[in-house]
N, C-alpha and C positions, 0 to 999 in steps of 0.2 A: 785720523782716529782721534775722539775727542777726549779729553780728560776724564770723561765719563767712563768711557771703553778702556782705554788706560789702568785706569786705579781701579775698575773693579777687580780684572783677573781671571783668581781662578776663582773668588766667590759670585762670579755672573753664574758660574754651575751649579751652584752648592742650591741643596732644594734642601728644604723641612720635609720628613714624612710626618704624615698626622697621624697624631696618636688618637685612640679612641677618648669622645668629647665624655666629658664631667659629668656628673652625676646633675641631672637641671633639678634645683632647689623649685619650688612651688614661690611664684609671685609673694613678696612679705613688701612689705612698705617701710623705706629706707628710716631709718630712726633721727636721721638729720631733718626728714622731712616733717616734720613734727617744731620744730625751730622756728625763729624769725629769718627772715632773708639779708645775708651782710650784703650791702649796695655795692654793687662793684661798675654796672652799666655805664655811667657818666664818668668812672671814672676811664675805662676802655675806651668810651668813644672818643675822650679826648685825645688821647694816643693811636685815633684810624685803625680801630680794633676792630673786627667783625662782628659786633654788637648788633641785635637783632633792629632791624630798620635802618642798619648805617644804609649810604649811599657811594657803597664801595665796588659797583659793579666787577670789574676785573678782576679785584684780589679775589672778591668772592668765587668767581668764575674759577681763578687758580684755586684754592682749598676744595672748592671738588673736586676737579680731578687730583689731586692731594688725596683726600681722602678714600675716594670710592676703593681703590682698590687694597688699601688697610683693612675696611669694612666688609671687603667683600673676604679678606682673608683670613680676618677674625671671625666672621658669622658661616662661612662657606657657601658664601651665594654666587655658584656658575665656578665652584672651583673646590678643592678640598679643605675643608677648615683645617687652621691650624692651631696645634697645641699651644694654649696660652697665647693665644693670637687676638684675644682684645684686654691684652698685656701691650701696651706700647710703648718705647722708652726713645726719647726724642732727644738727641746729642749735637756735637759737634768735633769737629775734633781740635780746635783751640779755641778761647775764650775771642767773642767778638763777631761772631758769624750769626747773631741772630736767631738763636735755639730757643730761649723764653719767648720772645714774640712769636716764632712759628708755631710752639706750641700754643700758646693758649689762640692764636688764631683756629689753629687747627682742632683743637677743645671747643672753641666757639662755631664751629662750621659742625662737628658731629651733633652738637648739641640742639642743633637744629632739625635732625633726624626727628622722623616721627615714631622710629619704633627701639632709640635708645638714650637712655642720659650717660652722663660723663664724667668723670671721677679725674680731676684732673691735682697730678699729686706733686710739691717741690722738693725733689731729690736734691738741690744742688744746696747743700744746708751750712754750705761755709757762704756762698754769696747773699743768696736768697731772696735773688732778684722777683722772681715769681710773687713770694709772701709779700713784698713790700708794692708790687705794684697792684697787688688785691688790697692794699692794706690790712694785710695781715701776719707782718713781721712778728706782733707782739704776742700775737696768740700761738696756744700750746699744737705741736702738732706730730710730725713723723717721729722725730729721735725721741721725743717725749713721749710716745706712746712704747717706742723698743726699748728707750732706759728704764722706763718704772710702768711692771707687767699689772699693777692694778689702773693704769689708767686704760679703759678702752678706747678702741681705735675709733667705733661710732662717736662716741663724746666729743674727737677731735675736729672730725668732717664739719665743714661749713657749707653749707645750702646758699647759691648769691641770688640775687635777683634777675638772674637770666636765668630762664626754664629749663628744665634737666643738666646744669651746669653743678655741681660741688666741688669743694677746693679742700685738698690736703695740705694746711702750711708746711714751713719745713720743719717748725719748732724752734728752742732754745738750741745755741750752740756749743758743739759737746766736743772733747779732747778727743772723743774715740770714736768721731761717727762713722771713719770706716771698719770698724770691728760692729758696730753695731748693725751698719748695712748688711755686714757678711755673715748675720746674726740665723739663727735659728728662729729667733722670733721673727724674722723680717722673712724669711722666707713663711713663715706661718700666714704672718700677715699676706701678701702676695696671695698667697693662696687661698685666704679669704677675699682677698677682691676677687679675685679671679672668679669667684665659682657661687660666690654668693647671692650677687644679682647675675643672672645668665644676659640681660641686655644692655649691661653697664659696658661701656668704654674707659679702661684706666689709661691717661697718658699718665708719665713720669717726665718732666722734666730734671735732666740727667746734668750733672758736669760735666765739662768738657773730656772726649777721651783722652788726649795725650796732657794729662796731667794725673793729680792724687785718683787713688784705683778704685774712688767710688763710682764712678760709671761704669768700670770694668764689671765689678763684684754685683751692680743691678744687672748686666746684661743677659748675667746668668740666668736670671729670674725671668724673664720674658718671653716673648715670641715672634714681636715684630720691633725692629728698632728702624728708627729715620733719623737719617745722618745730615744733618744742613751744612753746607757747602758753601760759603759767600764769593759770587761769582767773581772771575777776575779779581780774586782777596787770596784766596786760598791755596798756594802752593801745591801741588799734585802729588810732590813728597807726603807732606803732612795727613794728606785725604789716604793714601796707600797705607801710610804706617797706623794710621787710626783704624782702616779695615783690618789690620792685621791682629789688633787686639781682641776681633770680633770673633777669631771663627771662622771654620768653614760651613757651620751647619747652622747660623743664623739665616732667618729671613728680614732684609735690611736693603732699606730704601735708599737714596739718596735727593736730599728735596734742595733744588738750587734756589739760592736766596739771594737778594737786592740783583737781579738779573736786571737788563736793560732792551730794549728789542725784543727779537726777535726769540731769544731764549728763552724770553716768558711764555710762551707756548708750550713749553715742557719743563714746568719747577718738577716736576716727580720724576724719578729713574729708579724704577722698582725693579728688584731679581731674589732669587734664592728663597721663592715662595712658591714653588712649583707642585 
C-alpha cells in the first residue's frame, strides 16, 4: 500500500455534492486589462518555469495531467461541476515541499487554456515568496485591500506579460492577517472572484497547513485544494495530520513533487470530487 493509500483514508470517500452553479455574469472586460503588462516571463524562465515557449517537454507533460482534472472539475466537463471549484487553494503541509513553484507552474499551464485566464493570488503573506518571485513584493495587494475597504480589489490585480496570467500580491505585512483572512471582507472577496469572470481560474497559493491557521481559515473558502507532497521528503505522519485539518467534504488532490523515475508518471492523486 503506498503512502498515497495510507494517508488518504477515509477522505479517498468523501465526495463534493454540487451545488447549483452561480448566477453566469455576461462577459465584462477585466479592468486590469486596461493596464501595462508587469514583465515577469524572463524572469520565470530563468527559474525552468512553464513560460510559454520554454523547452520543458516533460514537466509540461506532467502539469497537464496536473491540471485537466482540476479543470474538468471546476468547469464540469464529463463530470459534475463543483461548488467553487475554479476556487483552487494550492498548500502543503510543512514549509519546503515546493507549493509556490507548483503553483504558479500550474497558473502557467491553465493559462495556456484557450477558453480561460488565471488569477493567480499569494495567500502566504508572512513569506511571500510568490510576490517576490513576480517581483512584486512592494506593491499593494490582498491584506491591503481587506485592511482598508476603500481600496478596490481590481486596483490591486497586476496583468504580467504572459497571456491570460494576472497576479494578486500578497500586500504589506499585517499583525492580524489571520483575522483578516477569516474576514467577512475576504469572504466577499472570494466571492467576487469566484463568480465574476465565469472562465477565470483562481489559484491561491496557501501557507503551509501544519503551521499559523491561515491556510486553514482559506480552505474554507474554496472547492478544490492540491496538497504537494515532496516525494521521499515528507513523512506520512505529517501528509495524514495535514488531511486532517481538511475535512471530510473537501475535494483535494495530492500533487507529488521533486519525484524521480518512475513516480513522475503519476504527480496527481486526485479523490473527494466525485
Amino acid at each position: 500500500m503506498s503512502i498515497f493509500e495510507k494517508a488518504l483514508g477515509k477522505h479517498q470517500a468523501a465526495a463534493v455534492r454540487a451545488e447549483p452553479s452561480p448566477e453566469v455574469h455576461p462577459p465584462v472586460e477585466p479592468p486590469e486589462s486596461r493596464r501595462p503588462r508587469h514583465p515577469v516571463a524572463e524572469r520565470l524562465r530563468a527559474r525552468e518555469m512553464l513560460v510559454p515557449g520554454a523547452a520543458l517537454r516533460q514537466l509540461a507533460d506532467e502539469y497537464r495531467q496536473i491540471k485537466r482534472p482540476l479543470l474538468n472539475n471546476a468547469f464540469g466537463r464529463g463530470a459534475a461541476q463543483l461548488a467553487r471549484g475554479n476556487l483552487i487553494m494550492v498548500s502543503s503541509a510543512v514549509p519546503g515541499e515546493g507549493k509556490t513553484y507548483t503553483a504558479t507552474n500550474l497558473a502557467l499551464a491553465m493559462a495556456q487554456e484557450r477558453d480561460h485566464t488565471v488569477l493567480l493570488v499569494d495567500c502566504d503573506v508572512v513569506k511571500q515568496d510568490l510576490s517576490r518571485m513576480f517581483g512584486l513584493d512592494d506593491q499593494p495587494g490582498l491584506i491591503d485591500v481587506l485592511d482598508d475597504e476603500r481600496l478596490d480589489l481590481a486596483a490591486t490585480l497586476v496583468r504580467t506579460d504572459i497571456p491570460d496570467l494576472v497576479v494578486l500580491p500578497a500586500g504589506q505585512p499585517h499583525d492580524y492577517a489571520t483575522e483578516l483572512l477569516a474576514s467577512e471582507r475576504m469572504r466577499g472577496l472570494v466571492e467576487e472572484m469566484a463568480s465574476r469572470y465565469p472562465d477565470r481560474v483562481i489559484l491561491f497559493d496557501a501557507p503551509p497547513l501544519l503551521g499559523p491557521p491561515h491556510a486553514q481559515v482559506l480552505a474554507a473558502l474554496v472547492g478544490q485544494i492540491a496538497l504537494v507532497v515532496a516525494a521521499d521528503e515528507t513523512p506520512q505522519p505529517l501528509v495524514e495530520e495535514a488531511l486532517e485539518t481538511l475535512g471530510e467534504d473537501k475535494a483535494v488532490g495530492l500533487i507529488l513533487n521533486k519525484a524521480r523515475g518512475a513516480a513522475r508518471r503519476y504527480p496527481y492523486h486526485g479523490y473527494g470530487a466525485g
